[in-house]
KOLLUM-178404 format. One record per residue (C-alpha): residue number from 1; x negated, z, y negated. Coordinates in pm, 1 decimal, padded with zeros to 6 digits. Layout:
residues N
{pt NUM {X Z Y}};
...
END
This chain:
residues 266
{pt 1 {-09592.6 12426.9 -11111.6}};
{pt 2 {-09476.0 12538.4 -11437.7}};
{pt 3 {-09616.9 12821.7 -11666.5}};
{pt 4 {-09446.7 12940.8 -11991.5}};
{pt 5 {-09694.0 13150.9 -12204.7}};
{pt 6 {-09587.3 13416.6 -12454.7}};
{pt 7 {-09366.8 13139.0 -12604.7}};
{pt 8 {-09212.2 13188.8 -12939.8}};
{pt 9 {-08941.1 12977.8 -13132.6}};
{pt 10 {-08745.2 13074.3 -13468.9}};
{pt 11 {-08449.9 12861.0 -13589.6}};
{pt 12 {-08421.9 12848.1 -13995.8}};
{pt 13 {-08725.6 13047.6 -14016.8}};
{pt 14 {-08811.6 13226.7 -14347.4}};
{pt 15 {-08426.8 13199.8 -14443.1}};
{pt 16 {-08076.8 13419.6 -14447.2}};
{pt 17 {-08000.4 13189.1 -14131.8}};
{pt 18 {-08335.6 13294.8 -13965.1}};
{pt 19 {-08241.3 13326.0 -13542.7}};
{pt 20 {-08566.8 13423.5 -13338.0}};
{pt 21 {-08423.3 13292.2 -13016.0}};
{pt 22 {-08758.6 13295.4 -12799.6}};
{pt 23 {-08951.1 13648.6 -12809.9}};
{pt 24 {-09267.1 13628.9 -12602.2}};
{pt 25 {-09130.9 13423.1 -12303.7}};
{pt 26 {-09396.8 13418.4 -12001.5}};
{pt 27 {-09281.5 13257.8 -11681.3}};
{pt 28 {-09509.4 13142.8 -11363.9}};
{pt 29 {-09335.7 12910.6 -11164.1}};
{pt 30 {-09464.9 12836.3 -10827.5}};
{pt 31 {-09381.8 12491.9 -10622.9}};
{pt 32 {-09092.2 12487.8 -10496.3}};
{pt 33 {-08930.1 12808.6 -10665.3}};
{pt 34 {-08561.8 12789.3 -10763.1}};
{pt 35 {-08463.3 12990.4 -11023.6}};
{pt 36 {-08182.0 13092.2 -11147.6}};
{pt 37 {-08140.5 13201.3 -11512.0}};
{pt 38 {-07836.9 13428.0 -11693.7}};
{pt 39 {-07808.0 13622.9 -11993.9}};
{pt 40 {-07532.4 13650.1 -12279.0}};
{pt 41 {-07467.7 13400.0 -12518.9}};
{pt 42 {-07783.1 13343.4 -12778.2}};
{pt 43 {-08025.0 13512.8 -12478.4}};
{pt 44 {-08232.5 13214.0 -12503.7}};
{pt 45 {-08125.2 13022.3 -12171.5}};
{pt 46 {-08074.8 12694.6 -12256.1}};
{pt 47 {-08355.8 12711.4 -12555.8}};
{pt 48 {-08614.4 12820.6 -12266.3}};
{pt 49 {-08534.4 12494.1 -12074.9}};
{pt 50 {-08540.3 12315.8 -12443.6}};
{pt 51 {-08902.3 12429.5 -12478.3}};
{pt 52 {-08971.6 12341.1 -12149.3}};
{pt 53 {-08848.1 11993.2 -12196.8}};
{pt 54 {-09015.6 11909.0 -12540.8}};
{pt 55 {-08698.7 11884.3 -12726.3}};
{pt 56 {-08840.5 12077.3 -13059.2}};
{pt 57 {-09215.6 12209.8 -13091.1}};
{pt 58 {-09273.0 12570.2 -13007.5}};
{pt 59 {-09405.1 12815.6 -13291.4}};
{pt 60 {-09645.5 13025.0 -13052.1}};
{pt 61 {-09743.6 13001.2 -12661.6}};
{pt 62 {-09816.7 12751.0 -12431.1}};
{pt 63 {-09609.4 12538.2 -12160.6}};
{pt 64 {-09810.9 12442.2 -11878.6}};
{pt 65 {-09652.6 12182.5 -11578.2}};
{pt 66 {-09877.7 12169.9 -11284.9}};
{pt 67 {-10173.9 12271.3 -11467.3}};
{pt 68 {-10136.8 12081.4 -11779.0}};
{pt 69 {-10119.3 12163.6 -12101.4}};
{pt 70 {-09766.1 11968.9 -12227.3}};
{pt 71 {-09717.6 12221.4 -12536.4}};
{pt 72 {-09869.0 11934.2 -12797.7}};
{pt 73 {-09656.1 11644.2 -12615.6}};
{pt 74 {-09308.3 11489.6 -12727.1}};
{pt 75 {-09007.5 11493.5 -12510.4}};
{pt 76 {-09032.2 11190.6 -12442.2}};
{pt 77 {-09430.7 11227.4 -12321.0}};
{pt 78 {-09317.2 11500.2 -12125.3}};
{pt 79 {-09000.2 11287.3 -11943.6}};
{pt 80 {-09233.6 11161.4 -11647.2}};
{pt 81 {-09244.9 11535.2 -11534.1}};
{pt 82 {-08886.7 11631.0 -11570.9}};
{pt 83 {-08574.3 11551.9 -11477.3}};
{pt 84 {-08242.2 11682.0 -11646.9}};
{pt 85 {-07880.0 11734.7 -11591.1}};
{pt 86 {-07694.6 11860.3 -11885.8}};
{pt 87 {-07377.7 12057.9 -11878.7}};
{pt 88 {-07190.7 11758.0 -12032.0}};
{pt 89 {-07135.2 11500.8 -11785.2}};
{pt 90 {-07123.5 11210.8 -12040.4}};
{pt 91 {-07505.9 11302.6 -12154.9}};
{pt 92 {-07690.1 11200.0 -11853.1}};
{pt 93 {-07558.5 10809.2 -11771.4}};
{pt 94 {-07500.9 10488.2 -11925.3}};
{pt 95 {-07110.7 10430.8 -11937.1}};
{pt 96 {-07112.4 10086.4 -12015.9}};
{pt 97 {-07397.8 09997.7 -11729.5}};
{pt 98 {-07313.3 09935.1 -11378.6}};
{pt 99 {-07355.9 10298.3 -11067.3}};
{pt 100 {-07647.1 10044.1 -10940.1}};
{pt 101 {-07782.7 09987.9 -11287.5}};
{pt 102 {-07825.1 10314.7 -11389.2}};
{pt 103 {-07947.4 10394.3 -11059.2}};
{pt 104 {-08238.2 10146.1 -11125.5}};
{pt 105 {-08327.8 10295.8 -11417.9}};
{pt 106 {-08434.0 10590.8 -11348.5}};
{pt 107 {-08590.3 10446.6 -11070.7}};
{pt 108 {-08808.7 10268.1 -11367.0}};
{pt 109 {-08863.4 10571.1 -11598.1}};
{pt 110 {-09199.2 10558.7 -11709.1}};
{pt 111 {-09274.3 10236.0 -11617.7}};
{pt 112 {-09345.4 09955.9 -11902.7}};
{pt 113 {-09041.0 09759.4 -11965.1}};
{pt 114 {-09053.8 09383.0 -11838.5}};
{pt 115 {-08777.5 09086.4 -11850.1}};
{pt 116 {-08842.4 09115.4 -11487.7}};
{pt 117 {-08576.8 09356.7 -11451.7}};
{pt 118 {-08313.7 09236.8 -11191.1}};
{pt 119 {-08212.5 09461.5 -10886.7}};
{pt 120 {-08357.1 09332.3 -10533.4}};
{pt 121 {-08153.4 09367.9 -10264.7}};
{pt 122 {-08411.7 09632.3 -10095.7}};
{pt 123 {-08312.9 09847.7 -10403.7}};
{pt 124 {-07944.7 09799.6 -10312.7}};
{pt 125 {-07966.8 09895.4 -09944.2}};
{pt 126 {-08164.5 10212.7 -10092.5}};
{pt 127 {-07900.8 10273.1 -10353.4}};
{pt 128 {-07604.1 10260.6 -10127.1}};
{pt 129 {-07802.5 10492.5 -09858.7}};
{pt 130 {-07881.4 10740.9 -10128.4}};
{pt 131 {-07490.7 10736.2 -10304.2}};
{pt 132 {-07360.7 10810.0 -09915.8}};
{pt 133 {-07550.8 11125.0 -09927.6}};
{pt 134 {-07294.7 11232.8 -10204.7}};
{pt 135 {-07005.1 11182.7 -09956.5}};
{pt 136 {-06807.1 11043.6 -10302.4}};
{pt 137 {-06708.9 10669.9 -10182.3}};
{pt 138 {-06920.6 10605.4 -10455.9}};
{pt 139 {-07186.4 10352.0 -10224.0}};
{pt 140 {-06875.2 10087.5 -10210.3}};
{pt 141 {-06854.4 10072.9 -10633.9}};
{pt 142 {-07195.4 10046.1 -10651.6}};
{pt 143 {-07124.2 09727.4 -10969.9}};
{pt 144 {-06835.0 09988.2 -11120.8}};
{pt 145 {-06895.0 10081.7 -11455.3}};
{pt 146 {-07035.7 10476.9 -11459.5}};
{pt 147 {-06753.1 10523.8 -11796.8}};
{pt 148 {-06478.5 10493.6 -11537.4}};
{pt 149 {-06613.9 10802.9 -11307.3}};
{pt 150 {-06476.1 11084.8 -11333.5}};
{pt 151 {-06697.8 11399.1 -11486.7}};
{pt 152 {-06811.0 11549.8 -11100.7}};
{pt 153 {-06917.3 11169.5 -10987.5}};
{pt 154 {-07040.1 11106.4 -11327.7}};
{pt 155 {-07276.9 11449.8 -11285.1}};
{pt 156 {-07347.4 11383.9 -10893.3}};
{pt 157 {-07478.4 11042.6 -11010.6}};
{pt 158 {-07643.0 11220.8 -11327.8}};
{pt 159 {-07814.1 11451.7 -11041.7}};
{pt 160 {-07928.0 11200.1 -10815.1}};
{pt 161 {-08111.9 10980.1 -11102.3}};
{pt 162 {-08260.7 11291.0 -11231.3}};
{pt 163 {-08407.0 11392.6 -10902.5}};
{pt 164 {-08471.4 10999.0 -10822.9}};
{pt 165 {-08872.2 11021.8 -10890.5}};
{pt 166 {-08872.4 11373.2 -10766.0}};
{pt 167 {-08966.9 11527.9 -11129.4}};
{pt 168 {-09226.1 11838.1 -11111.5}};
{pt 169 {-08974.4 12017.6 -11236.5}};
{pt 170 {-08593.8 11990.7 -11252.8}};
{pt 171 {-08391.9 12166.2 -11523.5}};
{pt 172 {-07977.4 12234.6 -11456.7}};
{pt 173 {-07812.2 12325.1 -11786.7}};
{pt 174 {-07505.7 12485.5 -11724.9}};
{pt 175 {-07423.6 12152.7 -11557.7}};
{pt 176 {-07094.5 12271.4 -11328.8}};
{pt 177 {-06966.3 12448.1 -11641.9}};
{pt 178 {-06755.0 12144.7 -11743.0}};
{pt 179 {-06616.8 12104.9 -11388.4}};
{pt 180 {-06295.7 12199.4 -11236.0}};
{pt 181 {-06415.3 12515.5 -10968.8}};
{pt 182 {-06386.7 12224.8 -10638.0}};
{pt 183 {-06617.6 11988.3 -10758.5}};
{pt 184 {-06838.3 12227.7 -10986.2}};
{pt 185 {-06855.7 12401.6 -10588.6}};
{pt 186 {-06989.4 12081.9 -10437.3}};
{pt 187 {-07191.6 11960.1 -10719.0}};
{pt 188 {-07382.9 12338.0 -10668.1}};
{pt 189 {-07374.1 12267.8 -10355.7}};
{pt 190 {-07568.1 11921.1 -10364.8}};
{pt 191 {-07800.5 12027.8 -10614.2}};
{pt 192 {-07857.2 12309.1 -10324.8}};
{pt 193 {-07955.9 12065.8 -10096.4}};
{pt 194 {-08162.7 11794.3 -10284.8}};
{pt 195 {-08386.9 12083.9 -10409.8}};
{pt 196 {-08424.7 12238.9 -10054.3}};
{pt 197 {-08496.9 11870.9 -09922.9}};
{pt 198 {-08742.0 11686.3 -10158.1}};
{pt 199 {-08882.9 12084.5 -10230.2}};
{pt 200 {-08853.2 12108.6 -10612.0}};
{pt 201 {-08938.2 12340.1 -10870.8}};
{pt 202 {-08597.9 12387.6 -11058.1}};
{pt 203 {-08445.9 12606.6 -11318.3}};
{pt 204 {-08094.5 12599.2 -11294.9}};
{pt 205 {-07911.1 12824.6 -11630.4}};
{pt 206 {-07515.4 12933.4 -11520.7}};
{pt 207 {-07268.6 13182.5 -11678.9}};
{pt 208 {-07151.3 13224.8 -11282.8}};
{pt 209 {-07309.8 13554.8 -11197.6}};
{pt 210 {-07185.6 13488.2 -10823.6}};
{pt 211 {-07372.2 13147.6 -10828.5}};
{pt 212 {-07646.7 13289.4 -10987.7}};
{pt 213 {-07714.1 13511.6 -10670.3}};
{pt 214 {-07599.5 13293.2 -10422.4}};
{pt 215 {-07846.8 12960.5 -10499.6}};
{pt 216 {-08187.3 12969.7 -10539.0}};
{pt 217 {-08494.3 13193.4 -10438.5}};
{pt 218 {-08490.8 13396.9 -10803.4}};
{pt 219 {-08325.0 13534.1 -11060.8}};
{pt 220 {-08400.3 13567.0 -11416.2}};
{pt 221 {-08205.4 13785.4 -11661.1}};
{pt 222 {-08223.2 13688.7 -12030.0}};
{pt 223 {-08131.4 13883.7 -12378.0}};
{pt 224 {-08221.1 13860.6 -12706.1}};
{pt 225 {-08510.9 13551.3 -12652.6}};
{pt 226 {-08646.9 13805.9 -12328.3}};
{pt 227 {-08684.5 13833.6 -11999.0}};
{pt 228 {-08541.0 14169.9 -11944.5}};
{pt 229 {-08496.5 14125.3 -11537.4}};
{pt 230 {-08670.7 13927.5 -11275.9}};
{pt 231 {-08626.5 13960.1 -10888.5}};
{pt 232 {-08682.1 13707.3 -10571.3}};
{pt 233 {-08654.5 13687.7 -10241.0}};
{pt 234 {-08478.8 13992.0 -10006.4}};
{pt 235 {-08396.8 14134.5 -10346.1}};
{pt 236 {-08198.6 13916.3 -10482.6}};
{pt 237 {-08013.2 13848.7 -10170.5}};
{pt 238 {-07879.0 14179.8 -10140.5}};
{pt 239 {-07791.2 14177.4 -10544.9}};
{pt 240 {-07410.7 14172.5 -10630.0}};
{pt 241 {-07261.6 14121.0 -10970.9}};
{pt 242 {-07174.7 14501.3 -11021.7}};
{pt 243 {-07549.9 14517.6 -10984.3}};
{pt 244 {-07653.8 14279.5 -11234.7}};
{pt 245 {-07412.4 14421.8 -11476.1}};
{pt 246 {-07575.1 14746.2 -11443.9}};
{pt 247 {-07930.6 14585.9 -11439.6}};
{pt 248 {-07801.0 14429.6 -11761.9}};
{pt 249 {-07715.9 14751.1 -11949.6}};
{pt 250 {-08050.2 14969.1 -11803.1}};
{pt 251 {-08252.2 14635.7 -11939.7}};
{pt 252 {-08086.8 14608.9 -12260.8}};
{pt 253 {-07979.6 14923.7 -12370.3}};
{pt 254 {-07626.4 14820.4 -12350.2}};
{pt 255 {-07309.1 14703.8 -12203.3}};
{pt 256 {-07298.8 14336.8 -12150.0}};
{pt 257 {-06989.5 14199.4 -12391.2}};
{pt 258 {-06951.5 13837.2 -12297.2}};
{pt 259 {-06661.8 13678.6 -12226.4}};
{pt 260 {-06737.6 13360.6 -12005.4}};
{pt 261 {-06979.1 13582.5 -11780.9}};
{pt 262 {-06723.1 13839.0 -11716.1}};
{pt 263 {-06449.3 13581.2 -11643.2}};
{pt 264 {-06698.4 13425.7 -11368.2}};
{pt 265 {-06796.2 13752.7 -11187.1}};
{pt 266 {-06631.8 13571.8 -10882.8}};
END
């Protein structure tokens, strides 16, 4: 479903400033894979799923997504294949448009844009049934405005209209990080469950070492614009953190010094 080839990307190349923050990436993704990446700060987590996404071109490599070649297309080319939730919950919704009317578009992304744009009532009924799964109240405010949610229904909303058209690939960005530990919990919890259901290919990037083992079928370990660890399956269900921090330092030839990893061991 999604192939990363010896991919390559340098930030203020040729200068003082000059950060090589992708090294050679190859990834295979199969359908349905869940995969969980980590790594220190400036490991090259979130640039991976930048690449992936189209959001700057790459300098070497190739990005496949179910067979085609996407490295040559524009982020926005590439949107019909991906959906996104970012770790800020403001970056994902409309806060000025109604739950329903942000709802609707993303039900529409991709299509050509028409003055024929009005909500039928069949798109309500489907609405409210899908905004009950997030067990939020949020099906009886479906004409709210989205700027007076609070950040977890803000990013449960963000979730469900990324995952609307299921996307052939969906990438989580740190997206619990700005949540207090309940709802970051339940928002993990129903990105769990939406992947599991509509079988997605996802890539989900966390500081939480903890919720890096518990959620999703593999695990990816990141440093210096590497993969320096990769394990699946019965493997990574019998990881704990101790292990990954001593997977970290036989990978990388040293101790792992970050502070927001550390504080989330748990």
């Amino acid at each position: 479903m999604l192939e990363l080839i010896n991919i390559k990307k340098a930030f203020n190349p040729g200068t003082i400033n000059e950060k090589k923050a992708l090294n050679g990436v190859s990834l295979k993704l199969e359908e349905g894979d869940f995969v969980t990446i980590i790594g220190g700060n400036g490991a090259g987590k979130s640039t991976t799923l930048n690449a992936v996404a189209g959001v700057w071109p790459v300098d070497e490599g190739a990005i496949l997504i179910g067979g085609k070649n996407v490295t040559g297309l524009s982020e926005h080319q590439r949107a019909k294949y991906i959906g996104r939730v970012f770790q800020d919950p403001m970056t994902g919704t409309a806060a000025t448009m109604e739950i329903q009317e942000n709802l609707a578009l993303a039900a529409r992304r991709g299509q050509a844009r028409s003055l024929r744009w009005g909500i039928t009532r069949r798109e309500r009924e489907e609405y409210h049934e899908l905004l009950k799964t997030l067990d939020l109240g949020l099906e009886d405010r479906m004409t709210s405005k989205v700027g007076l949610l609070s950040g977890g229904q803000r990013q449960a909303l963000t979730l469900l209209m990324a995952t609307l058209k299921k996307p052939q690939i969906l990438l989580l960005d740190e997206h619990t990080a700005a949540l207090d530990p309940k709802t970051a919990a339940k928002v993990l919890k129903l990105s769990d469950e939406i992947i599991a259901k509509d079988h997605l290919t996802a890539m989900m990037v966390t500081h939480n070492m903890a919720n890096a083992i518990e959620y999703g079928n593999r695990l990816i370990m990141m440093n210096d614009g590497r993969v320096i660890y990769d394990v699946k399956g019965e493997e990574k269900k019998k990881l704990t953190v101790d292990d990954l921090l001593q997977k970290f330092e036989e990978a990388s030839g040293s101790a792992l010094n970050n502070d927001r990893m550390l504080l989330s061991k748990g």
